[in-house]
C-alpha positions in Angstrom: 0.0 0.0 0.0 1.5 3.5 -1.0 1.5 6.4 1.1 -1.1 8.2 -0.8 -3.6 5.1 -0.4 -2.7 4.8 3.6 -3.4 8.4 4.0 -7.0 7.7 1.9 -7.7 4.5 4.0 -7.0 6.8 7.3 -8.3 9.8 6.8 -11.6 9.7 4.4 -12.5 5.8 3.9 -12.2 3.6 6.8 -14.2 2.8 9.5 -17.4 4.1 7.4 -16.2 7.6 7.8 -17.3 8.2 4.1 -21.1 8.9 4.6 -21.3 5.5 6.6 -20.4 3.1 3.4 -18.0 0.5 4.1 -15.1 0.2 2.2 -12.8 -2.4 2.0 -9.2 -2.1 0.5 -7.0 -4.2 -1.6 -9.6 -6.7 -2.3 -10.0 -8.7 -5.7 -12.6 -7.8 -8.2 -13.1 -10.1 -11.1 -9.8 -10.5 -12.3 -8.2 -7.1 -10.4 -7.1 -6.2 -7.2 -8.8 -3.0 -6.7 -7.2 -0.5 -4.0 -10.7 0.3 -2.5 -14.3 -1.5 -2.8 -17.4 -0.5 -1.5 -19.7 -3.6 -2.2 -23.0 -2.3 -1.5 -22.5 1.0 -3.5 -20.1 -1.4 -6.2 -18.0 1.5 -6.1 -14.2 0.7 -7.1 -11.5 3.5 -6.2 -8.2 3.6 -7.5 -5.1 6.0 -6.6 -2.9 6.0 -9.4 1.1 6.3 -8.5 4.2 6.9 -10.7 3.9 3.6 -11.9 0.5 4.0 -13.9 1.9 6.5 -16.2 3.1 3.8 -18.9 0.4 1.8 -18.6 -3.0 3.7 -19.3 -4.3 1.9 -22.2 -4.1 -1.1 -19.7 -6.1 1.0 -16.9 -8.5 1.9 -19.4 -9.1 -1.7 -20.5 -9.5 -2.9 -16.9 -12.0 0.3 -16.3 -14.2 -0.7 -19.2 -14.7 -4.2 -18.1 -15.3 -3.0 -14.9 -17.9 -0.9 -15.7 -19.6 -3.6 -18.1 -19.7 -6.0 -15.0 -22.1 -3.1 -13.3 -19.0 -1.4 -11.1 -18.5 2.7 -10.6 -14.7 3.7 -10.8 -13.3 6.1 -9.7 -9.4 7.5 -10.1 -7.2 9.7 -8.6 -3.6 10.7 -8.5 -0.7 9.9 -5.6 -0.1 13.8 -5.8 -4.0 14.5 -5.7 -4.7 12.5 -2.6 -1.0 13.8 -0.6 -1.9 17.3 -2.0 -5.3 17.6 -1.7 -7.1 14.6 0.2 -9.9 17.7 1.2 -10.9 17.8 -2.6 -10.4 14.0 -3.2 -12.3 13.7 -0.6 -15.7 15.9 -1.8 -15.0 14.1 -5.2 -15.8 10.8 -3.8 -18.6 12.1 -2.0 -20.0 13.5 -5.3 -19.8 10.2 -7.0 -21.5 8.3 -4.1 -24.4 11.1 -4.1 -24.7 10.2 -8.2 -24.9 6.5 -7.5 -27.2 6.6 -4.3 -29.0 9.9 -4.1 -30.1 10.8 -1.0 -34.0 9.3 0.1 -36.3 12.2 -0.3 -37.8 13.5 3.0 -41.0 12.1 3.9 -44.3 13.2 4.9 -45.6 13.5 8.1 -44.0 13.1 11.5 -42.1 9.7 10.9 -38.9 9.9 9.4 -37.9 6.6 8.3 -33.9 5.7 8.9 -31.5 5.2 6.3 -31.6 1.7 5.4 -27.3 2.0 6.4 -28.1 2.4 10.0 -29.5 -1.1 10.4 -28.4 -1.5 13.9 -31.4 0.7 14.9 -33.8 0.2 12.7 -37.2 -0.6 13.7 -36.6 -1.1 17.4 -36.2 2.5 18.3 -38.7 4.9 16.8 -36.8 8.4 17.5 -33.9 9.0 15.4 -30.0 8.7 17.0 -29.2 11.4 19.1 -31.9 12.4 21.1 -32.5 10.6 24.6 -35.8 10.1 26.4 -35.8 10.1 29.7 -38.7 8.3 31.9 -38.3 8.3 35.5 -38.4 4.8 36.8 -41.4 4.5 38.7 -40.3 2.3 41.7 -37.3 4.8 42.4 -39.3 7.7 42.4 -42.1 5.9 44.7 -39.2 4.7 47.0 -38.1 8.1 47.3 -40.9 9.2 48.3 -42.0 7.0 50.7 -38.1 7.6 52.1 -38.8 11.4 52.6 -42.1 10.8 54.2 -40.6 8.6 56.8 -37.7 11.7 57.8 
């Protein structure tokens, strides 16, 4: 792995940092190793070093049957990325906003989740971040009955 692709892996892809999509790096697809994958958007990323500068007609073979099998790429320069991993960065989110547009708001009060937060989907009807608190009804009749006895 080059520097450039560490420093894309760290700082914009891993851990679903890139709009919760999971990406997975250095993985085969069909008969390439790609640099980055995201299987559920079939989304292929490739930085390009030094190295890819004699071999573009190759590049462009391998992007074409990727593309027939179904798959976005996407490329980018080692300079781009060590340069400029801010821009790189909107760029990709650009592309993932062209393949999967964001759901259109619905009506009424219910706001449905995104189908990528699946760990809390249909058990808790409030979306993440706001807490609810109910008072435990033993405690607070416990307490009571402590300060009525003092």
């Amino acid at each position: 792995m080059t520097k450039a692709e560490a420093c894309l892996w760290k700082y914009v892809l891993r851990a679903r940092q890139m709009k919760g999509y999971q990406f997975r790096r250095q993985r085969p697809v069909m008969d390439f190793i790609a640099d980055f994958m995201c299987k559920e958007l079939r989304l292929v990323i490739e930085v390009d070093g030094i190295t890819h500068d004699n071999k573009l007609d190759r590049d462009k073979r391998r992007d074409d049957k990727l593309r027939q099998a179904g798959f976005y790429v996407f490329r980018c320069t080692d300079k781009e990325v060590l340069t400029n991993i801010e821009g790189v960065m909107r760029a990709i989110e650009r592309v993932i906003e062209e393949i999967d547009p964001p759901p259109a708001p619905s009506k009424g009060g219910y706001r449905p989740l995104h189908p990528l937060n699946r760990r809390t989907m249909g058990r808790f009807p409030l979306q993440t971040g706001t807490i609810r608190k109910v008072p435990c009804q033993r405690a607070t009749t416990a307490y009571k009955k402590s300060k009525l006895q003092e």
